[in-house]
N, C-alpha and C positions, 0 to 999 in steps of 0.2 A: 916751445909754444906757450902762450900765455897762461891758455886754461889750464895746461899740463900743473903748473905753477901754483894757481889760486887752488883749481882741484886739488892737488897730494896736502897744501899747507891746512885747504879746510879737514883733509882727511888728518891732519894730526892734528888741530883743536878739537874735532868732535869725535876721535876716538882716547887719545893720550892727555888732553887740556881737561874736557869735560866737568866743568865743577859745576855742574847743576846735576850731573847722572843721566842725561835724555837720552844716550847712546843705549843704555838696558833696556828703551821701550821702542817699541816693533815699529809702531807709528810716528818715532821723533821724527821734527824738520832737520834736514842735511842743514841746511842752510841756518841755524840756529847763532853760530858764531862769525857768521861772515862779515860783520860789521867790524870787529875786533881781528880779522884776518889781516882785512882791508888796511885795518889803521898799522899792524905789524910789519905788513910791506911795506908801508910808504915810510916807516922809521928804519927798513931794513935797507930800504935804498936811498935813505939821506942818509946811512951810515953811522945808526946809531951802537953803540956797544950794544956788549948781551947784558948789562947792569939795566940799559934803560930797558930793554926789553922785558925783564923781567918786573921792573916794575910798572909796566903798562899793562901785565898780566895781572901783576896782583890789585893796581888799581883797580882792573875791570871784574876781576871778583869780590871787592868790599865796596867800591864805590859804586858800579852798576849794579854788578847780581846780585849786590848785599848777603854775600858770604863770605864764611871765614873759619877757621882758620888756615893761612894759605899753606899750600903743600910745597914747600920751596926746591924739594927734589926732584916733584915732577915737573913743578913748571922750569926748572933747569934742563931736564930732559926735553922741557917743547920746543924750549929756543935752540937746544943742539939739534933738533931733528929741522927744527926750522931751517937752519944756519946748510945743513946739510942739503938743502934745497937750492941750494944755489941763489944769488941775488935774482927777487922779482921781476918780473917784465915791466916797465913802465915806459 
């Protein structure tokens, strides 16, 4: 099912991705990364490697959230748990 899909991959950016930290606060939005979810699926179903993914990660924390320095082992961790998800619904 679709939500099945977008739900677990938003549950690994906002609990495993998290480079702002919102997940330690009671009141964070769920929905916080789901723009950058969005755009991982639709590079995960045009078939892009885990190289590009990984740097769509680390764009979106220096170029959006203007952070840094990136943590290249987690975010190697997002894209296997991503990957682990099986390809998106689209």
């Amino acid at each position: 099912m679709q939500t099945d899909w977008f739900a677990s991959a938003s549950a690994i950016l906002f609990r495993e991705w998290d480079p702002i930290g919102i997940s330690r606060w009671d009141d964070s939005p769920r929905d916080e990364y789901d723009d950058y979810r969005n755009h991982l699926a639709g590079l995960i179903r045009a078939g892009a490697s885990d190289h590009v993914l990984l740097d769509n990660l680390e764009w979106a924390e220096v170029e959006c959230i203007e952070l840094g320095p990136i943590d290249y082992h987690r975010n190697t961790r997002v894209v296997a748990a991503l990957r682990a998800l099986g390809p998106p619904p689209g």
